[in-house]
N, C-alpha and C positions, 0 to 999 in steps of 0.2 A: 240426833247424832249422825253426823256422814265421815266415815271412815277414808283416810287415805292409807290405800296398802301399799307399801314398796317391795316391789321383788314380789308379786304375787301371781308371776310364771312360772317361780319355782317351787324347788319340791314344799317346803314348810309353808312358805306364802298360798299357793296353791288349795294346798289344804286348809288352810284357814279360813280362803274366803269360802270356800264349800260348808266351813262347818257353820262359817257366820249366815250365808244364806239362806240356811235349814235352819238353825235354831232362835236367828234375830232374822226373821227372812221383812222387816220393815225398814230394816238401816240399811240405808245406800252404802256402795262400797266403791272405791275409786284407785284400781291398781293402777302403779305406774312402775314399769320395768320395761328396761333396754331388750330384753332379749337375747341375751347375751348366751355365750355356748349351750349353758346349764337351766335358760330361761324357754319353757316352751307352751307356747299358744295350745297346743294340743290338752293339755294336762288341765283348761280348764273350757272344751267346747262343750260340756254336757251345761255349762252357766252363763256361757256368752249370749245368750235371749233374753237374760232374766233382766226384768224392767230395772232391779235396783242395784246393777253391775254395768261400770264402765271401765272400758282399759285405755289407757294412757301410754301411747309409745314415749318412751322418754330416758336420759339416762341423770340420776339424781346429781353429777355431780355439776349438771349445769343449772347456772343460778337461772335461767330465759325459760329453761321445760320447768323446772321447780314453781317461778314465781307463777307462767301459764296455767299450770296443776291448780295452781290455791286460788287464781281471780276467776276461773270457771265453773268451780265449785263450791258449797258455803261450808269446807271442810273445819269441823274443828278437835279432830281424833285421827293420830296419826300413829299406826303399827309398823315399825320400820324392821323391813326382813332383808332388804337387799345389801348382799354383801358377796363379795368371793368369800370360800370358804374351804375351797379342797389344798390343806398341808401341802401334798406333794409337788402342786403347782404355784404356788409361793415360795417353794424350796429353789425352783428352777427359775422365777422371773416374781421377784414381791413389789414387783413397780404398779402394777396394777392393785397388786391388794392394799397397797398404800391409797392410790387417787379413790378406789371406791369407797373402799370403809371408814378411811378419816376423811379426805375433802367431801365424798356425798354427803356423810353423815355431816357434816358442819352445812354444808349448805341446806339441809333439808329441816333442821335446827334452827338455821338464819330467819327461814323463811317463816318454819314454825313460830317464831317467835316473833316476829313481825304483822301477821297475820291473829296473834291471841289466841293460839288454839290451846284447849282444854285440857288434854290430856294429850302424853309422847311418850310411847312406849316403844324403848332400845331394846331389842331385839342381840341379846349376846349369847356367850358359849362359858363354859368349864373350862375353856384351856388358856383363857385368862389366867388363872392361878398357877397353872404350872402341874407339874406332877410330881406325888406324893406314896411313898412307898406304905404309908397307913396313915387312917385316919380320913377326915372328908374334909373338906374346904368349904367356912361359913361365910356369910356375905363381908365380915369387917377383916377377911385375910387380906394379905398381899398381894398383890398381880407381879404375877413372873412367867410372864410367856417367855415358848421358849424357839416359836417360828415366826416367821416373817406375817403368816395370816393371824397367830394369835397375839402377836404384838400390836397388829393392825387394829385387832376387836379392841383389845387394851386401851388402844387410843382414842378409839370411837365411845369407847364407856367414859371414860375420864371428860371428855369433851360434852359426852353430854350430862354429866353432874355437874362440870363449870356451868351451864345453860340454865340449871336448876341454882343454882348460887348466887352467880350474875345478873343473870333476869329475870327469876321466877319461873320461867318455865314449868311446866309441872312434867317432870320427866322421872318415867319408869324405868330402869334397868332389869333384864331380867337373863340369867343365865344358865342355859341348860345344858345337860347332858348330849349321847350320844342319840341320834333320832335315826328312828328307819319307818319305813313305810311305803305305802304304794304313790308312786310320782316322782322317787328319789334317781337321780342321776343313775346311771348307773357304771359310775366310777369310785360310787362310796360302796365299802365294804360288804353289806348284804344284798343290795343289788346288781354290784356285780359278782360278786359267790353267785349269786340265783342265776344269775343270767347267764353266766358262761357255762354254768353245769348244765342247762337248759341246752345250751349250745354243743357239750359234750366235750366243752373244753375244761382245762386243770385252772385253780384255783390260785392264787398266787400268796402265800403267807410270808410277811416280813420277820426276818431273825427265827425265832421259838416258836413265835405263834403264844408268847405270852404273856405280853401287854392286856390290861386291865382295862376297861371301860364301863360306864353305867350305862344303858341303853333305856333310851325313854321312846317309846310308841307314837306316833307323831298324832294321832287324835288328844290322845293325853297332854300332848304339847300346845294344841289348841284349845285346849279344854281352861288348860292353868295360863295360856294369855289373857282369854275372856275373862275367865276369873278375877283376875289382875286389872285388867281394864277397870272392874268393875270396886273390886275393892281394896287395890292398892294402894301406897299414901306415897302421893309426890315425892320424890327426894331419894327415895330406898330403893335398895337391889334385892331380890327375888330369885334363889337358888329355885331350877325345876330339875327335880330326876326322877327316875323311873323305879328307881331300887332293884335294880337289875343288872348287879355287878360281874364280866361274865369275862375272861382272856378271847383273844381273837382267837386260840385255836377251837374253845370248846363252842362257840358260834360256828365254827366252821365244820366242825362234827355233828351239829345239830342241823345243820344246814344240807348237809349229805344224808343224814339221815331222813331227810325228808324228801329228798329226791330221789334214795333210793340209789346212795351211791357210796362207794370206799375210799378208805384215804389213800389208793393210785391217785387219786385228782387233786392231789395236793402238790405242789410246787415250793418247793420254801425257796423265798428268795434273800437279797442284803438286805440288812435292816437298812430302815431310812436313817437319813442324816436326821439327829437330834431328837433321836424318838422317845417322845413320853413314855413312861412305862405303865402308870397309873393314871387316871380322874378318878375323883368321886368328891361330889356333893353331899353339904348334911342341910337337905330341903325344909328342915323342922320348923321354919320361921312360916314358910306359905301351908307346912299341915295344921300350922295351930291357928293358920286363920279360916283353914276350914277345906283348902285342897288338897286330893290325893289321887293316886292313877288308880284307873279304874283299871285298866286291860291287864290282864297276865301276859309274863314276858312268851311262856310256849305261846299261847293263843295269839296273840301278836302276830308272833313271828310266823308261825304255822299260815294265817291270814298272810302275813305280806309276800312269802313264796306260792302262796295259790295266786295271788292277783298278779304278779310278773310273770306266771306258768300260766293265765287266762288274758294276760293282753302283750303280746310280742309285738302288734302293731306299735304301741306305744312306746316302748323299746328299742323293738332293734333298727327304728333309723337311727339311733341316738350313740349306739357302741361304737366308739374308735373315732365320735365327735373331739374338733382342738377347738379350742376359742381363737 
């Protein structure tokens, strides 16, 4: 098996190829990502030596780096992570989150599919479905996004189940929850909480502070790809969460609390335009084939504010980055 990773400068990609390293440390692994704002070479120099990692500058939505990727390599397992993904800046400009998440993802399909490869595993989100005041969302609901980045995902899912329809493909969908962990931007919600209280700056909460999320541990989240890879059935989508249902304000009270701080450092600000109020997944299809999170959501979290409080190098060139 030789893996192509997409997006695997960023934070979930990143992580993934570290964990495949270490645990399949005989499969070659082949990232290609642009680089792009939230893409950083840093996040994976402890594996840039390793004989069975190559990185690929390239950006998926052209068809010339895609087809290069596939005649260089005898790739036949492709993990696709590369996508914009931060709401706020889709709210402001969705013209990008269009060209990467549905033309990359179709080109990178095309080519998959051209090429015979084995297994395509679409790398999705929760916020496909929409938000839900009770109750969880199973894989045969409806997609009702309701932003410019989760309509995007919507499109990139649908596109690649036509690929699975149309030409056999063997394509995995899988959609998850909220993910945090160490290597995450830090423009998503617990690393920047971490980092600005690090900084001794106020914390910024939208509306109440009570909006709902599942939060899933980002090992966990590589954990239930591998899983998937391995024993997923062509054709099907794969809810992953964390079981770790939590409002943004009570993260952000555990979050001070670990720093050792009060809520002076809270700022409330406008709510976002079109803000979900709820996700949540009911993952019982991938626990009864045999996966489930191993980490506690405190131990997690506890974990991912000591690694952003032990690497600032790593961070703070990255705060107040634009694409």
């Amino acid at each position: 098996m030789t893996i192509l990773i997409t997006g695997g400068a960023g934070f979930i990609g990143s992580n993934f190829i570290r964990y495949m390293l270490t645990e399949h440390p005989d499969t070659p692994i082949v990232n290609l990502d642009a680089l792009t704002y939230a893409g950083n070479p840093e996040s994976l120099r402890d594996v840039a030596d390793n004989p069975n990692y190559t990185f690929f500058h390239g950006d998926i939505c052209d068809p010339g780096t895609v087809a290069a990727v596939f005649s260089r390599h005898p790739i036949d397992t492709v993990v696709h992570f590369a996508a914009e993904s931060h709401v706020d800046r889709s709210i402001s400009d969705g013209s990008t989150f269009v060209r990467t998440n549905v033309l990359g993802t179709f080109t990178l399909l095309d080519h998959a599919q051209k090429h015979g490869v084995r297994r395509f595993i679409h790398v999705s989100t929760d916020e496909v479905y929409g938000s839900t005041p009770e109750g969880s969302f199973c894989e045969i609901d409806n997609l009702n996004p309701s932003s410019p980045y989760s309509a995007s995902k919507a499109g990139s899912d649908l596109l690649a189940r036509s690929f699975f329809i149309t030409h056999g493909l063997p394509v995995i969908v899988t959609r998850c929850t909220n993910n945090y962990g160490p290597y995450q931007f830090p423009e998503k919600l617990i690393p920047l909480f971490a980092t600005n209280l690090l900084e001794g700056k106020k914390v910024p909460i939208y509306g109440t502070g009570k909006n709902v999320r599942d939060w899933l541990y980002v090992l966990d989240h590589c954990r239930a790809i591998d899983f998937v890879l391995r024993h997923g059935e062509p054709g099907e989508v794969y809810n992953i969460g964390g079981g770790a249902e939590k409002t943004n304000l009570e993260i952000t009270e555990k979050i001070l609390e670990h720093l050792e701080k009060d809520g002076s450092m809270i700022a409330y600000v406008p709510d976002r335009k079109g803000h979900d109020f709820r996700y949540s997944l009911d993952f019982g299809k991938l626990r009864n084939l045999g996966w489930k999170p191993a980490y506690s959501f405190d131990d997690a979290l506890a974990a991912t504010i000591a690694w952003y409080a032990e690497n600032e190098w790593w961070w703070q060139p990255l705060k107040g980055r634009s694409p």
